[in-house]
N, C-alpha and C positions, 0 to 999 in steps of 0.2 A: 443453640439449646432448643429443644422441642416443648419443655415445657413453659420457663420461664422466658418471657419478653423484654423487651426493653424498660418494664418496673413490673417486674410480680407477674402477675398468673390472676389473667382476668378472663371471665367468659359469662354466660350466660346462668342464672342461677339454675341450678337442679336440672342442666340441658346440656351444658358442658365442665360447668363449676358444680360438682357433688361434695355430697358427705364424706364418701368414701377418697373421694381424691383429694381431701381435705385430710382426712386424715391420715394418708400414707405422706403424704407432704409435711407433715408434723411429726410423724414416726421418724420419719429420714431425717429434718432438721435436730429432732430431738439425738439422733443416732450424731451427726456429724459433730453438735455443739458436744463439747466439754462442760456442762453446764448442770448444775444441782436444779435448778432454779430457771424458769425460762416465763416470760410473762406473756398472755394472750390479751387480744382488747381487738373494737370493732367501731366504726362507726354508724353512721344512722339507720342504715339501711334493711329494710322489713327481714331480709336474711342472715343479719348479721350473728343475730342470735344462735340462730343453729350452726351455723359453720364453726363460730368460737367455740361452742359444746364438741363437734367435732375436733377440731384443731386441742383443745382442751385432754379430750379423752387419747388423743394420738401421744401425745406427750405424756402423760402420767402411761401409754403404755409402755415407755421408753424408759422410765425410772424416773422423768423432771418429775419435780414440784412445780404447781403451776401459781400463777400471780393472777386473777382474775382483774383488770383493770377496768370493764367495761366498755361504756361509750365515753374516747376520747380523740381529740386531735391525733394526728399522725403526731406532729413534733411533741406531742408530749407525751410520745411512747419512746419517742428517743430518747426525750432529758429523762426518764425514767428509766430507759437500759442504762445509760451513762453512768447517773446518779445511785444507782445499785449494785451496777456491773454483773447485768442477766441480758442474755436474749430477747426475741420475743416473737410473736405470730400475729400479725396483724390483720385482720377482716376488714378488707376496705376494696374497693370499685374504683376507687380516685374520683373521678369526672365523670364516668361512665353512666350511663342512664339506668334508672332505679332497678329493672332487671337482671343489671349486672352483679357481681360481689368477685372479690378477689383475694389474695394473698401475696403480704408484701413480707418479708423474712428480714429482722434490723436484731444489727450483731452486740454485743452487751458496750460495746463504744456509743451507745445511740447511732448509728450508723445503717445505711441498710446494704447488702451483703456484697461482694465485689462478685467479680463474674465466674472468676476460677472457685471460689465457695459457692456461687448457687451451682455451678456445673454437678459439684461433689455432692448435695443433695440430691439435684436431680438423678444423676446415678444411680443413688439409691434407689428413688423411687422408679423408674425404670427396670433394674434391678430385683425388686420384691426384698431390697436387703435392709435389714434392723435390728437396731441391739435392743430385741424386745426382753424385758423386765420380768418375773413371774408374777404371785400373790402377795410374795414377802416385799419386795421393792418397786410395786407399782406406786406412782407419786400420788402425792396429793394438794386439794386444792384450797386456795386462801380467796377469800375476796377483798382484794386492796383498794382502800377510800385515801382521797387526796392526793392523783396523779395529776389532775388539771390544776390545783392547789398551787402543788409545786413546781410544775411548768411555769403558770402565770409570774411567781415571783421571781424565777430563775432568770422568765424575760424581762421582766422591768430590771431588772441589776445591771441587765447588756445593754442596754440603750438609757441615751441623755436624756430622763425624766423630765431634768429641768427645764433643759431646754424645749421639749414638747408644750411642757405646760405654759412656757412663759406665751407660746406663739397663741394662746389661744384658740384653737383652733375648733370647728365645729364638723365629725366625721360622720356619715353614714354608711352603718356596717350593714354590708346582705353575706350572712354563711350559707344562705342557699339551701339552708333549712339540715345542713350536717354538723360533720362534728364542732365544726367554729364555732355553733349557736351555745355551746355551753360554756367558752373560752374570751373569744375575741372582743364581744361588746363590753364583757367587762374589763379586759385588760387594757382598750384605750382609754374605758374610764379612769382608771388608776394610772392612767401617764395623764391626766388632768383634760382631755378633751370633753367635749360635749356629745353626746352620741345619741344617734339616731338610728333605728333597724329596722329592716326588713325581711323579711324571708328567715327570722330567728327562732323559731320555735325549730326543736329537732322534729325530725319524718320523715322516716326512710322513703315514701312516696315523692319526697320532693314535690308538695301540691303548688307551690309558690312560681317555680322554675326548677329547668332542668337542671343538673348540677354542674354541668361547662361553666364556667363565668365566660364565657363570649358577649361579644354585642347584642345580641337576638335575645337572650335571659337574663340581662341587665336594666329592661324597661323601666321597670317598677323603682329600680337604685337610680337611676338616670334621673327618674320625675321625683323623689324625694329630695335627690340633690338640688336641683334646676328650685324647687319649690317652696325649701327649708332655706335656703342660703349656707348650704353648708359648704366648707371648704372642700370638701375631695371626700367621694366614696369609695370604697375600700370592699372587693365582693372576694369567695373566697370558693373551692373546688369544693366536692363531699368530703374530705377527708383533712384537707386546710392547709396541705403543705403551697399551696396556692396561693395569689393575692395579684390581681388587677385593679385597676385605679379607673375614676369618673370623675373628672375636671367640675372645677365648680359652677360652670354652666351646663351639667350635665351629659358632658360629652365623653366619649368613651377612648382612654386614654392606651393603643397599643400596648402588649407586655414589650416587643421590641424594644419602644419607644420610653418605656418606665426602664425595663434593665440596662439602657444603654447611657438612660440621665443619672442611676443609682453607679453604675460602671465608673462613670466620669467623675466621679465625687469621693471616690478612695483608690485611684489608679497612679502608681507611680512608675517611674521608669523603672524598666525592667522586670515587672512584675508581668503575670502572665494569666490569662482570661479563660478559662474553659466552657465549652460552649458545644453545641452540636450541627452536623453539616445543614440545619435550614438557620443557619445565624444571618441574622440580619446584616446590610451594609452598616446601619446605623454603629452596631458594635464594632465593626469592623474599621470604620473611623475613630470614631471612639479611643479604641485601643493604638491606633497611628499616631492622633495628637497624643496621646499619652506618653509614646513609646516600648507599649506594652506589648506582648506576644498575645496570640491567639493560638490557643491549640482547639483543634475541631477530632470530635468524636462519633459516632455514630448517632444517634439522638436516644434519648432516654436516660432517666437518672444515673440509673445501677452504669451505664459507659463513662457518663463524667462523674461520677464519683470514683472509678476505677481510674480514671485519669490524671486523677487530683491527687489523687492516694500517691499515684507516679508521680508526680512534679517536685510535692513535698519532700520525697524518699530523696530526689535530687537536690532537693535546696533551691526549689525556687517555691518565690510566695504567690500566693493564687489570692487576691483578697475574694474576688465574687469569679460564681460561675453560672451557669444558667443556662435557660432556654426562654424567649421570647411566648412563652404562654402563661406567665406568672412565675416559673418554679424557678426561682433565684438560689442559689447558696450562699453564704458567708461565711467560709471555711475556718474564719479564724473563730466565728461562734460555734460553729460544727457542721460538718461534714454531711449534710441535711436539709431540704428545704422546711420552711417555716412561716406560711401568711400571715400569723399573725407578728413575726417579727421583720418578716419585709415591709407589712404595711407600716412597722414604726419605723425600720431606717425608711422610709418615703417619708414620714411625716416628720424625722431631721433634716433633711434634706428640706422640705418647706420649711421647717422655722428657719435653718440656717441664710436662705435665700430670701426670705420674708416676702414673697411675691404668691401670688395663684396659680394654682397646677400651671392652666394655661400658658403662664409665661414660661414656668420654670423646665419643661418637657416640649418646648418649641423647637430650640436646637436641634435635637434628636428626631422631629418627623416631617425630615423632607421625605420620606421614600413611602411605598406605596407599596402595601401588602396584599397577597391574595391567597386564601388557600380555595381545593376542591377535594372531595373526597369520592371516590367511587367505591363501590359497594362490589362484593364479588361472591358468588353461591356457595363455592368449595374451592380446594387448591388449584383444582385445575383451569378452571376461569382463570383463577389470579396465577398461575404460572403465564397464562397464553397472552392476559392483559400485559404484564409485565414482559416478556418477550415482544409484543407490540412496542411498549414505550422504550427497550434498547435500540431496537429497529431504528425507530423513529432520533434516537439520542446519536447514533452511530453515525447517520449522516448531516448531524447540526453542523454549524462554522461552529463549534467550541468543544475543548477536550474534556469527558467528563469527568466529574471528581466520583469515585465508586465507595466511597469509605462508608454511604449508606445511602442505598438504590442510587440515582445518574442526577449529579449537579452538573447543570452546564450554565457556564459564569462569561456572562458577555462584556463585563467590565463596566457596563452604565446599567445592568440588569443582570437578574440569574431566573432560574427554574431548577425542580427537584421534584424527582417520583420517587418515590418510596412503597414499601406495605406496611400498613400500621402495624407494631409489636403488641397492641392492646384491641384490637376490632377485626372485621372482617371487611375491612375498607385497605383501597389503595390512595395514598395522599399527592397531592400533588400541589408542589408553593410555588411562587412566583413575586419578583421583588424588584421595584423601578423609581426611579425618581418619577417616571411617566404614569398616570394609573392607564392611560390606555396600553403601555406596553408590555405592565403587569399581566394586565388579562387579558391581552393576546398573549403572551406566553404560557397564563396556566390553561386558555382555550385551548392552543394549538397542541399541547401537552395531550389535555382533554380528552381530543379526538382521535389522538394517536392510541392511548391508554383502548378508549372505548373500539377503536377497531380490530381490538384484538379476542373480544366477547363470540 
């Protein structure tokens, strides 16, 4: 697809992400849905506002009625399409740094679009084609109160309250100053935890940290935890469908190494795990003790949720899917990721264990991660980089796996180049029991990559 990436349509505000291309994205989804009714929402970020007026006005010129939701979590734009059974247009960046903003498109299932429906907007828009409306049936707009309301209690009903609360537990939540900040600190209050935050005020500046929850933007959650005696903190991406953990000595707890302990804790034989080609070994065992399948996808939501969508059609059960940077799914709660409902099944998972992160995500981190990102001008760089790194892949001892850019999997270690579906970066991971043979793999990668500049 040219325009849509591996989740939505993300660029640079007012540089590459416009008004205008906002709004032909909204004309065309408005044209594709069957849909009276389609709802727009946004999270924190300083441009959120105009794009949703854009996205907004695209739709009423389509004939919707629009649902203004405002600033809210990602997932609870879902349980709000579910729960109504409308569309929606979502204004959100995800992780992306405050200059970014995007467009995420979730189908009235709460779900967000499978590949063969975003191709058919894209078309559209592509295209210049729409089922534009006149004076008499242009829509119009509502502003809807009590979307995070009903989110919050829809997730305390899905998870063991009681058991959260009996554990006692003591959380600190950083949303990293997005949408979580109006969501999450009180929803573990109301599973009975004690809560602590940082980085909770909404601002689309993101003045606290950047919106990643990586190690490097988690200092400030790290020294709370380490300081408060709280049991595990809990950080969250701009938009929330995210959640990474902080051990309760304030150590920064891998998504790998969280998806592959929540993996092990509802995996039975014969169920099957969807995942994307930089999965970790850790799942990979995981899923062996278990007896469970692993199916690998490209990386990106909108591929394993398209996957999942296939499994189920067959009859097999998927209970979790994911990707090792927080964005877990729980298919059987829906089809979506959800931080602040990963961080409660993590914090069933501690009561049920009664031990400290530290112990309880020990099993899962023997391995040794590394990523590298390179930056590239225009296509052409990143054509000729990438031509560099098959070069270089063509003559390893390992045969690559291509289901998205070149894994070469040496059985005690792997490596992966890729181009990001969301930046103008090329990624490159690397994964060992050894950490010097991590980063000699993603070096050597590296260099290969950069000789082709």
């Amino acid at each position: 697809m040219e325009l849509f990436g591996s989740s939505g349509i993300r660029g640079v505000a007012l540089r590459y992400l416009t008004p205008e291309l906002v709004l032909d994205i909204a004309k065309a989804a408005g044209s594709v849905w069957d849909a009276d009714r389609v709802a727009v929402a946004r999270d924190t970020r300083t441009t959120g506002e105009l794009f949703a007026n854009a996205a907004a006005s695209g739709l009423a010129a389509v004939g919707c009625d629009v649902d203004r939701l405002g600033v809210v979590p990602t997932p609870a734009v879902g349980n709000y399409c579910e729960s109504e059974g409308v569309p929606a247009v979502l204004v959100t960046a995800s992780h992306n740094p405050p200059e970014f903003n995007g467009i995420k498109l979730v189908g009235d299932d709460g779900v967000e679009l499978s590949v063969d429906v975003l191709e058919r907007v894209e078309r559209r828009v592509l295209d210049d084609d729409y089922d534009l409306a006149d004076w008499r049936t242009a829509g119009e707009t509502t502003a809807v109160e009590g979307a995070v309301d009903d989110y919050v209690t829809q997730l305390l009903d899905a998870v063991d309250r009681e058991a959260i609360a009996d554990a006692g537990l003591t959380v600190a939540v950083d949303p990293g100053h997005g949408a979580a900040s109006v969501s999450s600190p009180r929803t573990y209050r109301e599973l009975g935890c004690e809560v602590l935050t940082v980085n909770a005020t909404p601002d689309g500046h993101f003045p606290g940290r950047d919106s990643e929850p990586v190690p490097e933007n988690l200092e400030a959650l790290s020294r709370l935890v380490a300081t408060s005696d709280a049991d595990v903190g809990i950080a969250h991406d701009g938009d929330a469908d995210r959640a990474v953990f902080v051990d309760e000595n304030g150590g920064f707890v891998d998504g790998d190494t969280s998806f592959a302990a929540m993996a092990d804790a509802c995996l039975e034989p014969d169920d099957a795990v969807v995942s994307a080609v930089n999965v970790s070994q850790r799942l990979v065992d995981v899923c062996d003790a278990n007896d469970a399948d692993l199916e690998l996808t490209p990386i990106g939501a909108t591929n394993i949720i398209t996957r999942t969508r296939e499994l189920h059609e067959e009859g097999v059960n998927v209970p979790i899917a994911g990707e090792g940077n927080g964005g877990v799914f729980f298919p059987p709660y829906r089809l979506s990721r959800d931080g602040a409902y990963i961080g409660a099944r993590f914090l069933e998972l501690l009561a049920a264990a009664g031990d400290p992160v530290s112990e309880v995500v020990a099993p899962y981190a023997d391995y040794h991660f590394v990523r590298r990102n390179v930056e590239y001008a225009d296509g052409d760089e990143r054509d000729d980089m990438l031509s560099a790194a098959r070069a270089y892949v063509e003559t390893a001892d390992a045969a690559p796996n291509t289901t998205d850019g070149y894994r070469l999997d040496y059985g005690d270690a792997w490596v992966l180049v890729r181009p990001s579906g969301t930046e103008p970066k090329i990624r490159i991971y690397a994964e060992s029991a050894e950490a010097d043979r991590a980063e000699q793999l993603a070096t050597d990668m590296l260099v290969a990559v950069e000789s082709g500049r």
